[in-house]
N, C-alpha and C positions, 0 to 999 in steps of 0.2 A: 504494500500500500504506500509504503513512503517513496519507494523507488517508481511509483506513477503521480504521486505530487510533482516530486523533483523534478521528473522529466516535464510536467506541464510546465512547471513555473520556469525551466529552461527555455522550453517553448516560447514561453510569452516573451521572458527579455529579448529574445533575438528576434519576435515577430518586432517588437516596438524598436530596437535599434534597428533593422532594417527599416521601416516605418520614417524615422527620423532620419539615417542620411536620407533614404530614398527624397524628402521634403527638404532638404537641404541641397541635392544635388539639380533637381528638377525646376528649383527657379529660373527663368528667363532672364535674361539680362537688360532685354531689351521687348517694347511691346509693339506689335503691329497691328496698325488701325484694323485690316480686312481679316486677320485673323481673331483677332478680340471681338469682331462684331457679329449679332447673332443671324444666320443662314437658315433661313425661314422657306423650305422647299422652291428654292429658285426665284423666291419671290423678292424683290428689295423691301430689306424692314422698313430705310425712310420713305417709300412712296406711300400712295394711300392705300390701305387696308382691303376697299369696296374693288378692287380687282377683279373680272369675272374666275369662276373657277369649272374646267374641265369637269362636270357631274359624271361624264362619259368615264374619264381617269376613275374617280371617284368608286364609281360602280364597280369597275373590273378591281380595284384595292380592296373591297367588300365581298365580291364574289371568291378573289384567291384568299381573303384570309378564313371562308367558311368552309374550303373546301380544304384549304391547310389543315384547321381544326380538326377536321373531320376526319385527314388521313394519317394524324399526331392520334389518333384514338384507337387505331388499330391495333397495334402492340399493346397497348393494356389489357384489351381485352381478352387477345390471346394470352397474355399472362395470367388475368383474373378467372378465366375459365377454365373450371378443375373437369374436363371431360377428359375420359379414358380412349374414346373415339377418335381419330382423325379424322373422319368423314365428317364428325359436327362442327369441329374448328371451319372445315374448306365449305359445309354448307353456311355458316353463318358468318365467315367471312366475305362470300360469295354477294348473299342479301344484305352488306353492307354496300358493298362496293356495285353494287348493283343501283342501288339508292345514289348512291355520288352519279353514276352515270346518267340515271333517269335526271334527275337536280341540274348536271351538266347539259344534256340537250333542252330539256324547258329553257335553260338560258340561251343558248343555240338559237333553237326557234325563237324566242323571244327578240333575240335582235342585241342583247346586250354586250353581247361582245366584237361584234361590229363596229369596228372604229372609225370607220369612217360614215358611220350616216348620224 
């Protein structure tokens, strides 16, 4: 037991001395304007704000982060599901990704990934 104190509290002094040069070596010496200023997606901060915005961009950013989600869900489940079958993993992996596909041509047909109209 003391020999896993000691190695923590080792731990930590060398995390914060690294911590501290690392904050001592990483000062700039010097500041430049277009680097310190903040880059707001292409857009210049000092103009005005009411900018139109691509909805079309928009859509397709919403459409890949739900179909991202959806395919970051796959491996859990095959982890969280205790079936001794193979055959039930590949079926119910199947009626997932079956579901992405159908979700993916509705938008298809729908016209939303159509960039140019």
């Amino acid at each position: 037991m003391m020999n896993l104190v000691l190695m923590g509290s080792v731990i930590m002094i060398i995390s914060i001395f690294m911590l501290i040069i690392i904050s001592l070596i990483s000062k700039k010496s010097f500041i430049d304007r277009e680097k310190s200023s903040p880059f707001e997606c292409g857009f210049d901060p000092k103009s005005s704000a009411r900018l139109p915005f691509s909805l079309h961009f928009f859509m397709i950013a919403v459409i890949f982060l739900i179909f991202d989600v959806e395919i970051t869900l796959l491996l859990p489940i095959i982890v969280s599901l205790e079936m001794s079958n193979p055959l039930n993993y590949f079926i119910i992996m199947m009626i997932f990704i079956l579901i992405l596909l159908i979700g993916l041509f509705h938008e298809w047909n729908q016209g939303a990934l159509n960039w140019t109209t």
